[in-house]
VEXFI-957107 format. One record per residue (C-alpha): x, y, z. Coordinates in steps of 0.001 Angstrom, whole numbers, padded with zeros to 6 digits, always signed. Example, Ala and Ser with C-alpha at 12.3 -4.5 7.8 and 13.67 -1.06 7.14 Angstrom:
REM residues 2
+012300-004500+007800/+013670-001060+007140/
***
This chain:
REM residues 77
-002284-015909+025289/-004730-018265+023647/-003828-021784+021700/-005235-021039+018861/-004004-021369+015388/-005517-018856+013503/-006546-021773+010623/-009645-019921+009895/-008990-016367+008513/-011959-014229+006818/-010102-010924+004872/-011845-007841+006414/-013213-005061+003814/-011052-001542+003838/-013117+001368+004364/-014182+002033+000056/-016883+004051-000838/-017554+005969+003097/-019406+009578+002954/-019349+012073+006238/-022290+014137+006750/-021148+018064+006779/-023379+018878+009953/-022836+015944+012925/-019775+014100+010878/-021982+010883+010804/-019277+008487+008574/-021397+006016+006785/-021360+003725+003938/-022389+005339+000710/-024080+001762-000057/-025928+001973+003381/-027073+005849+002677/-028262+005606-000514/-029982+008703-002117/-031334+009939+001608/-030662+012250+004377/-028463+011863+007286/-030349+009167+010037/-027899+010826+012437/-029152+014767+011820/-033178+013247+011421/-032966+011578+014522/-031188+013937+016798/-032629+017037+015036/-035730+016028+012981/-033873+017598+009694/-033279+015613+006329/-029789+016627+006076/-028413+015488+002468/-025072+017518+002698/-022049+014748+002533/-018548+014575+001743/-016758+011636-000200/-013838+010004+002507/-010732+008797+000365/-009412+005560+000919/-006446+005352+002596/-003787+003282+000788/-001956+001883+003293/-001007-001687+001871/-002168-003595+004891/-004215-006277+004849/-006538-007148+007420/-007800-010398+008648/-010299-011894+011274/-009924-015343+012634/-012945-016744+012869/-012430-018838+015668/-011349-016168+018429/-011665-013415+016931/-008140-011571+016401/-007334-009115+014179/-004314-009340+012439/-002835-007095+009922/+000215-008383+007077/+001726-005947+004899/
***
């Protein structure tokens, strides 16, 4: 068990706007993707694969947090 306080919390992002390519199931930031192919598929297969599928968020209501200083996670509804 460490001494810390936890004084220095950073709110971690929930998992908005993720796309799944259709062939290897590569989940990825749409942001990240862009307009292109699969890096995944290309790499492992040499194919531009541009087949994805929108992930819903889950609404959970849970709020997660990083401290900064050691590095727990800790989640508050």
């Amino acid at each position: 068990m460490t001494s810390c306080n936890h004084s220095n919390l950073v709110l971690l992002p929930g998992n908005k706007n993720r796309v799944r390519c259709r062939r290897c199931h590569l989940t990825i930031k749409a942001d990240e993707l862009g307009e292109r192919y699969c890096p995944e598929c290309f790499e492992m297969h040499g194919r531009k694969q541009y087949d994805f599928e929108e992930i819903p968020e889950k609404e959970t209501g849970i709020a997660r947090y990083r401290c900064e200083d050691c590095g727990v996670i800790i989640e508050s509804d």
